[in-house]
GUFIMI-850928 format. One record per residue (C-alpha): x, y, z. Coordinates in steps of 0.05 Angstrom, whole numbers, always signed. Layout:
BEGIN
X, Y, Z $
...
//
This chain:
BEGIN
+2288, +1241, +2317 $
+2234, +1239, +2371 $
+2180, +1301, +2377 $
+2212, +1325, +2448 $
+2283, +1324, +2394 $
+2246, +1366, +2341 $
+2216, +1415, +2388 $
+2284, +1422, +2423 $
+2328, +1435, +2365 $
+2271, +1488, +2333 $
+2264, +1530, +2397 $
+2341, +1531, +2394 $
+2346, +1553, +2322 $
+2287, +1598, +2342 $
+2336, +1632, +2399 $
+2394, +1637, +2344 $
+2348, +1683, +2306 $
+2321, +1641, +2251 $
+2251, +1655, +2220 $
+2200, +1604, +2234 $
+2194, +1597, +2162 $
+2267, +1569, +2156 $
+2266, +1530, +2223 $
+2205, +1485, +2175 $
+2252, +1467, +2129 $
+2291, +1425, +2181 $
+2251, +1360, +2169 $
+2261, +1353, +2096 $
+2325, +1396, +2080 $
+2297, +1434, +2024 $
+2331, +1501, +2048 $
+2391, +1465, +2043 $
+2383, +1440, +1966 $
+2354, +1506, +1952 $
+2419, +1539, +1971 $
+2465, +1493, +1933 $
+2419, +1502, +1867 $
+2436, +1574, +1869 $
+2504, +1566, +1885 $
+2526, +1518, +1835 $
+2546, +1569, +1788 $
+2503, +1537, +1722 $
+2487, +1599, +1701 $
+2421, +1648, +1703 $
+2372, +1603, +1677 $
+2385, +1549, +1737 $
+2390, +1618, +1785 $
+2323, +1637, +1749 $
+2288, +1571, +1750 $
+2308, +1567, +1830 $
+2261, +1628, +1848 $
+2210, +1604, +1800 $
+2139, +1599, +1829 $
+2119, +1653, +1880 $
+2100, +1702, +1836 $
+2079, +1654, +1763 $
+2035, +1624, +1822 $
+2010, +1684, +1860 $
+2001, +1722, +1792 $
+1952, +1675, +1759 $
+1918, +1652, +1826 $
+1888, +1714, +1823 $
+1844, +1686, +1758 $
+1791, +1656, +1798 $
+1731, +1632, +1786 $
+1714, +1701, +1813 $
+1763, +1735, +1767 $
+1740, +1697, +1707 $
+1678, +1722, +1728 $
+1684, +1789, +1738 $
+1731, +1793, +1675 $
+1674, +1759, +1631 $
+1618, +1806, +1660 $
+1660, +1870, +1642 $
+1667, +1843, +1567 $
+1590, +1820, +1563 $
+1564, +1875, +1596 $
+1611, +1937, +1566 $
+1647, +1904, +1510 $
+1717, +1927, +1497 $
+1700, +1996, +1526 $
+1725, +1981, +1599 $
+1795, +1937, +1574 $
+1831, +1988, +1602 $
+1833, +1975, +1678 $
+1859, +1909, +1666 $
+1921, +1933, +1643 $
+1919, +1987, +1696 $
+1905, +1931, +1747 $
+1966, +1891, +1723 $
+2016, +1958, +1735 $
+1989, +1958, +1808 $
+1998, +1887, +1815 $
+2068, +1880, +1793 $
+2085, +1945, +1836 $
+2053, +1907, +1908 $
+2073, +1842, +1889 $
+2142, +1865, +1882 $
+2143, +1915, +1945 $
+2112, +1842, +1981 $
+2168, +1800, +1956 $
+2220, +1846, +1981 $
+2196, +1850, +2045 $
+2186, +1772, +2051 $
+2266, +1768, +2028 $
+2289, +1826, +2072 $
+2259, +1799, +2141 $
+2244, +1725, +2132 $
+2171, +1736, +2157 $
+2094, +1732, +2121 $
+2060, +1798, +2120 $
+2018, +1774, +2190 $
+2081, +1747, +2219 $
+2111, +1819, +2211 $
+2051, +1858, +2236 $
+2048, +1818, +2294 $
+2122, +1829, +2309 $
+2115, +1911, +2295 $
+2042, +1931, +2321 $
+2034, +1879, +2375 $
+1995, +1807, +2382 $
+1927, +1849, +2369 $
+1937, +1876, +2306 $
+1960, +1800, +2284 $
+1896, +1775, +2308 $
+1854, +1837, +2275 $
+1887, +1822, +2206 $
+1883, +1740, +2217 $
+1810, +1754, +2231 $
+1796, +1796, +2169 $
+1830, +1744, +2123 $
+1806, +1695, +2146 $
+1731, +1728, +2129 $
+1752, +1755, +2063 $
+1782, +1691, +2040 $
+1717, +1644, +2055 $
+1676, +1671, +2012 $
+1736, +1667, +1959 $
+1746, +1586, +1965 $
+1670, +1576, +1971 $
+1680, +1607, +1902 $
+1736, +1566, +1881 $
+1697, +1507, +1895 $
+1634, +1539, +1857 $
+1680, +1549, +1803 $
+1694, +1469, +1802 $
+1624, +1453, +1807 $
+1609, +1498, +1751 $
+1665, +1463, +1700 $
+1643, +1388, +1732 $
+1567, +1417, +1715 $
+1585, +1424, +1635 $
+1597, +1349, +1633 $
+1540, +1330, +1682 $
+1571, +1323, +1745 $
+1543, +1348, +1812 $
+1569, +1392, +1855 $
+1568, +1329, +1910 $
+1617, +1293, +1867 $
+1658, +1344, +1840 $
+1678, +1387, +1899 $
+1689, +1338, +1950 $
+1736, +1302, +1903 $
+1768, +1363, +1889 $
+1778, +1377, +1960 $
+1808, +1309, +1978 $
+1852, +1316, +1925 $
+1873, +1380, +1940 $
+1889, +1362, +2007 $
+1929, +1299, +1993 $
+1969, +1339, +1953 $
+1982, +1398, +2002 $
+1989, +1359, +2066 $
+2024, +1294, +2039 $
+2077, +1330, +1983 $
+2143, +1361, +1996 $
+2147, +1444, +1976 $
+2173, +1433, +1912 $
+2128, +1369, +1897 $
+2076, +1411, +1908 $
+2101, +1471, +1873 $
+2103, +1429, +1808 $
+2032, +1404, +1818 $
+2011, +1477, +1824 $
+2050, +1495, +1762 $
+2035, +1446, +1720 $
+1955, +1468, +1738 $
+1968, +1536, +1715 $
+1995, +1518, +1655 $
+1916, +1504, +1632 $
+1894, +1584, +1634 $
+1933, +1582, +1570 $
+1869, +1560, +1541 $
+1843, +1627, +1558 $
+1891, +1657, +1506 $
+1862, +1609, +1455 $
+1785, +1624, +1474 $
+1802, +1702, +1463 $
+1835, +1694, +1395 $
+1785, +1646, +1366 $
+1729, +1686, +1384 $
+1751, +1736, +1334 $
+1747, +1808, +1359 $
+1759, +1877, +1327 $
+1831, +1874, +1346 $
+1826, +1953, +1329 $
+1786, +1962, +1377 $
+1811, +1922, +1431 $
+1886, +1954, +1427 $
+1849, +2024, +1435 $
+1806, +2014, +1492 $
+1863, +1973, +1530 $
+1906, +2034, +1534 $
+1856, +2093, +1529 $
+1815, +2102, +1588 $
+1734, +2112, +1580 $
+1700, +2124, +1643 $
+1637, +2095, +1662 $
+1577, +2130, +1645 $
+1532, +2092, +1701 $
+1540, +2056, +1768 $
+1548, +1988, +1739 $
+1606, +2002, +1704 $
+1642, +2035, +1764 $
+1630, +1980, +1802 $
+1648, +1931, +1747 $
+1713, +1968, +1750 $
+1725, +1962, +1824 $
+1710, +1894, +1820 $
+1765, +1883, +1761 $
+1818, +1911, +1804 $
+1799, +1887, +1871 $
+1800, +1816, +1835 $
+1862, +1824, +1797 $
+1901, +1854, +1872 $
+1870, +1815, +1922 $
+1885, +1814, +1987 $
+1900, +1743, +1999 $
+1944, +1746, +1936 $
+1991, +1792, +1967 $
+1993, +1761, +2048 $
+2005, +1695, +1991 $
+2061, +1719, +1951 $
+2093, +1748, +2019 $
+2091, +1685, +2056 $
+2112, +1636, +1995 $
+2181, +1679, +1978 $
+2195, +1671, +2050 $
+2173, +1588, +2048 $
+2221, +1581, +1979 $
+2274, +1619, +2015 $
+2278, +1681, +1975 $
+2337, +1723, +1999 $
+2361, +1794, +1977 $
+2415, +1756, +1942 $
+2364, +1722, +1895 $
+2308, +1779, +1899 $
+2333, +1798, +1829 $
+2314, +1731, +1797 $
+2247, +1741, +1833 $
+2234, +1802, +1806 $
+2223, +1772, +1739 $
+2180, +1719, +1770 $
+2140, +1767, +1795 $
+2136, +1809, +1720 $
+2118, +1745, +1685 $
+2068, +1719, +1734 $
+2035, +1795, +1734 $
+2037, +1805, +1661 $
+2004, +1726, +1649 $
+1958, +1751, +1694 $
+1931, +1811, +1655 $
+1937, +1774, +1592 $
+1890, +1727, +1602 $
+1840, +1769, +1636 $
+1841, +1812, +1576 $
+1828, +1748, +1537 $
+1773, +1728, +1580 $
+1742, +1794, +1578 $
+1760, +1795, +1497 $
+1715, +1733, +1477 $
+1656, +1756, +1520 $
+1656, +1831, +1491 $
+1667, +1794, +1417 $
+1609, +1745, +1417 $
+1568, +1747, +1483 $
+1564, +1833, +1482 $
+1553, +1830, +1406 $
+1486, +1782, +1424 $
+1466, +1818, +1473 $
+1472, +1760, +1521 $
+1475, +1760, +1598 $
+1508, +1720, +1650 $
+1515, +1712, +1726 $
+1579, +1672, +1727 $
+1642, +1642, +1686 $
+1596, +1578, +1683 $
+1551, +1618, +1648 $
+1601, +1653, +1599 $
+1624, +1572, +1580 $
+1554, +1554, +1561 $
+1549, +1616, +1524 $
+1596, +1615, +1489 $
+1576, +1551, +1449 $
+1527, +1569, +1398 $
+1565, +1642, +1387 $
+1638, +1611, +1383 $
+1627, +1535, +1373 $
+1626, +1476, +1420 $
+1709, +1475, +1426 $
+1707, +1546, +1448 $
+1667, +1525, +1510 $
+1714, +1464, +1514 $
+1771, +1497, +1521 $
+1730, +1553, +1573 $
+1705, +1506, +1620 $
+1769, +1474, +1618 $
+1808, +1535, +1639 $
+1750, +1553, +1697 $
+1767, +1474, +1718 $
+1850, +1495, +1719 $
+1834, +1562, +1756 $
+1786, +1529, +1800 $
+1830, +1479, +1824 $
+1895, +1524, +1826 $
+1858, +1575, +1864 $
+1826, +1518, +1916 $
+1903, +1508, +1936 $
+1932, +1573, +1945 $
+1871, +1617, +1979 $
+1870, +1563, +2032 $
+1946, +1564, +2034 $
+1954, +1633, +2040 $
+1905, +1634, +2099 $
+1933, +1581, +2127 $
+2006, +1618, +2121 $
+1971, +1673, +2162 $
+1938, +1634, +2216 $
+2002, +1605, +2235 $
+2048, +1670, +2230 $
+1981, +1701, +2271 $
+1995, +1645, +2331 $
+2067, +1648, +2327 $
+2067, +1575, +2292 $
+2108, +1554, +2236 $
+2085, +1561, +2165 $
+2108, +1520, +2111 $
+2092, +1472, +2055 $
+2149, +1437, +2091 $
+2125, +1412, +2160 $
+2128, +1352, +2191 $
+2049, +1314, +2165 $
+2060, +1265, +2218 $
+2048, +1311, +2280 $
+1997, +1360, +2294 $
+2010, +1426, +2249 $
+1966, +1498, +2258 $
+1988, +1507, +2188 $
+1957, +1438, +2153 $
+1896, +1441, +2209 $
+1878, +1506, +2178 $
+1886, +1477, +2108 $
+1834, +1429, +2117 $
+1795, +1460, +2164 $
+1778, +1513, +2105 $
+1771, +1462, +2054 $
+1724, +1409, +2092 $
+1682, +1484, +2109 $
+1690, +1499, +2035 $
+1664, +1441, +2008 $
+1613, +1425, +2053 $
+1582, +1497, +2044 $
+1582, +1490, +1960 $
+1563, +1411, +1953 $
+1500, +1430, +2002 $
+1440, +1447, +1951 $
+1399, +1519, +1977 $
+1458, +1553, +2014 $
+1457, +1618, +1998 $
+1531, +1616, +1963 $
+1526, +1673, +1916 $
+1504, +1726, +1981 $
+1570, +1692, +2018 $
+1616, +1698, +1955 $
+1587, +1776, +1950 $
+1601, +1794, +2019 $
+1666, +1763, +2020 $
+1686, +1806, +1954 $
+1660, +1873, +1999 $
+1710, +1862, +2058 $
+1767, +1841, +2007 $
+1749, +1912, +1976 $
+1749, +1945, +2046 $
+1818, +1898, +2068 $
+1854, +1929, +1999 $
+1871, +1992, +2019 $
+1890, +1978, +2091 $
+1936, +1920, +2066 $
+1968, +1962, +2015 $
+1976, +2017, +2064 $
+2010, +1973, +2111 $
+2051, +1942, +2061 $
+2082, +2016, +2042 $
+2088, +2030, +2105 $
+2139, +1967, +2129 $
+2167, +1969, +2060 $
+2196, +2040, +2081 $
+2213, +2029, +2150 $
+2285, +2029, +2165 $
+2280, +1984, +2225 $
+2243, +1937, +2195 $
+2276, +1932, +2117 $
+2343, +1961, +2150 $
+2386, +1982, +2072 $
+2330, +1942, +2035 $
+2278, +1997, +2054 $
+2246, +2022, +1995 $
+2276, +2089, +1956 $
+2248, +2150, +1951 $
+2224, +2149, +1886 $
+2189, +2078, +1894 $
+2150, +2098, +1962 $
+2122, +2158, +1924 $
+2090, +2116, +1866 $
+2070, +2072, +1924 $
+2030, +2128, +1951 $
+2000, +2153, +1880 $
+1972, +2081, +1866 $
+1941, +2070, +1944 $
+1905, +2144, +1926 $
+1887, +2111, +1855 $
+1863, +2053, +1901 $
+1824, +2092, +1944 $
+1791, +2121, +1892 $
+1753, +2062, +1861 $
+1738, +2037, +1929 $
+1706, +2108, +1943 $
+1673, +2103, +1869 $
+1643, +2032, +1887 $
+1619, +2059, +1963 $
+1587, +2118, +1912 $
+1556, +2068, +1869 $
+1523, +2022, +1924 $
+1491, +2083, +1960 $
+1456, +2097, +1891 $
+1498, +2171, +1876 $
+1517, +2184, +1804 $
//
């Protein structure tokens, strides 16, 4: 089929009312072995195992290098006191993940592809623009975060991160949906190691069961903003425009929103899990020695004379697995949202042959990415800072706007959401609010 074919047969499926996501899925017909997986009646594992991915994906994504760090400053600086918002950041993040889902199955568009459609080209551009800000600073720190593993084995940042990047890309562009999907799986599968780290370092398990479900406020500045950092890493932005955009790429339906649903749990509750662990080996051996640290690389090196050599092993190995997890899908997930915020397609699917907005945003970001970490005295950490500001400030509008179209009837139509589920919605955006308004506090020096 020529391009003029292509082009022809997509504006036609465009007319019939198919999502731009679906009309990608033409060239290589996944749509159409997605739909016979789920209907070949093998049961609720196969159903299960067909939604797999957008939210096990989404979920641990949001362990970053900047998570990891953030997660291993809150143990070293406050030991176990703090534990607590980590599970309170995992409630919140199963509750928006799941209200972004549902409105990915119920229209067939990302979260910029539907605020385009509802508040005009504008308002598209406004929240393409502030992504695309917020998320910089995030894969500068993804790539930080693979210079920082490559640097515990002696390899610099020239090597490592425009390897990574290449890789990446090769990968993302070149690979089917699903091919790719595997790759990304298989990646996370390595922040198990986390889970390891946090029961070899041998904490007062006591003590970390009662200040993981009792909350103890902050007595200074630096732990209020520790705690709007934990869950402004833990509910990022990006991670919810992601999680939106991939259901609708994998061609989750209301029919199969159920299966997705437990995606979603899993992926949420991983999440927290190994955060806690994270923050759980810092608070047992680098809080106990009084130790301090400026990143995850840090916490690895650390770690070593407190926990032993294979504790930093296994460490750096999990900030190399986040690293390059989180190098894929914060470039994907802009890249989702630059192409739903020009009207393009967006898909893991297109054709690589032809000119694509979505892959020319997906290397654009990377080449910018890499070039900005592998270049010695750029000021990274100032870029990676700001970037975590406007992802703090982007929070509560993008939660906002997600209850909001999640309870419209014109938009969700019967799939709006109940009563009793935009109410909570409202009580956690206040909750929300409230750290952000505790971390403004904090930075203008008010106790």
């Amino acid at each position: 089929m020529t391009r003029e074919a292509r082009r022809a047969a997509r504006r036609m499926r465009q007319k019939a009312g198919a999502p731009p996501h679906a009309v990608a899925h033409h060239h290589r017909g996944i749509g159409l072995k997605f739909a016979a997986l789920l209907k070949s009646g093998r049961g609720a594992w196969v159903a299960f195992l067909a939604v797999l991915g957008p939210g096990l994906l989404a979920g641990l994504s949001d362990d970053d290098p900047a998570g990891i760090t953030t997660y291993s400053v809150l143990g070293t600086d406050f030991g176990y006191r703090l534990l607590w918002i980590i599970p309170a950041s995992t409630i919140l993040l199963v509750q928006f993940h799941l209200m972004a889902v549902r409105l990915g199955a119920a229209t067939g568009k990302g979260f910029v592809g539907i605020i385009r459609e509802k508040w005009g080209r504008g308002a598209g551009y406004f929240a393409v623009g502030g992504l695309i800000f917020a998320n910089f600073g995030t894969i500068c720190a993804e790539y930080a975060g693979i210079s920082a593993a490559g640097s515990l084995v002696a390899i610099p940042s020239w090597i490592s991160a425009p390897v990574a990047g290449i890789l990446i890309s090769l990968v993302v562009v070149l690979g089917s949906f699903h091919r790719v999907e595997r790759v990304l799986l298989v990646i996370s599968a390595t922040l198990g190691l986390y889970i390891v780290d946090g029961i070899l370092a041998g904490p007062e398990w006591g003590a970390v069961w009662h200040n993981s479900v009792i909350p103890h406020m902050p007595t200074n500045a630096a732990g209020w903003i520790a705690i709007a950092a934990a869950l402004g890493t833990t509910l990022a932005p990006w991670g919810l425009a992601f999680i939106q955009s991939y259901a609708v790429d994998k061609k989750i339906s209301i029919a199969t929103l159920r299966w997705a649903k437990v995606d979603v749990i899993i992926g949420s509750v991983l999440t927290g899990v190994i955060g806690l662990a994270i923050a759980v080996a810092c608070a047992a051996t680098l809080n106990r020695a009084g130790v301090r640290i400026v990143d995850a690389g840090d916490a690895a090196a650390a770690l070593q004379p407190l926990a032993g050599r294979f504790a930093t092993v296994l460490f750096g190995a999990g900030l190399l697995g986040a690293s390059l997890l989180a190098a894929a899908i914060v470039p994907i997930a802009t890249s989702y949202s630059i192409a739903e915020g020009v009207g393009e397609p967006a898909s893991l699917d297109l054709d690589s042959h032809h000119f694509q907005w979505f892959y020319a945003a997906f290397i654009g970001l990377t080449i910018a990415a890499v070039s900005v970490v592998s270049l010695p005295g750029l000021p990274l950490i100032p870029l990676i800072y700001t970037s975590q500001v406007v992802n703090a400030v982007l929070l509560p509008l993008h939660v906002i706007a997600l209850q909001l179209l999640a309870g419209s009837a014109s938009i969700m139509g019967e799939a709006r959401s109940g009563k009793w589920s935009r109410l909570a919605g409202w009580v956690s955006i206040l909750l929300i609010l409230a750290c952000v308004a505790a971390l403004g506090w904090s930075w203008l020096g008010m106790k």
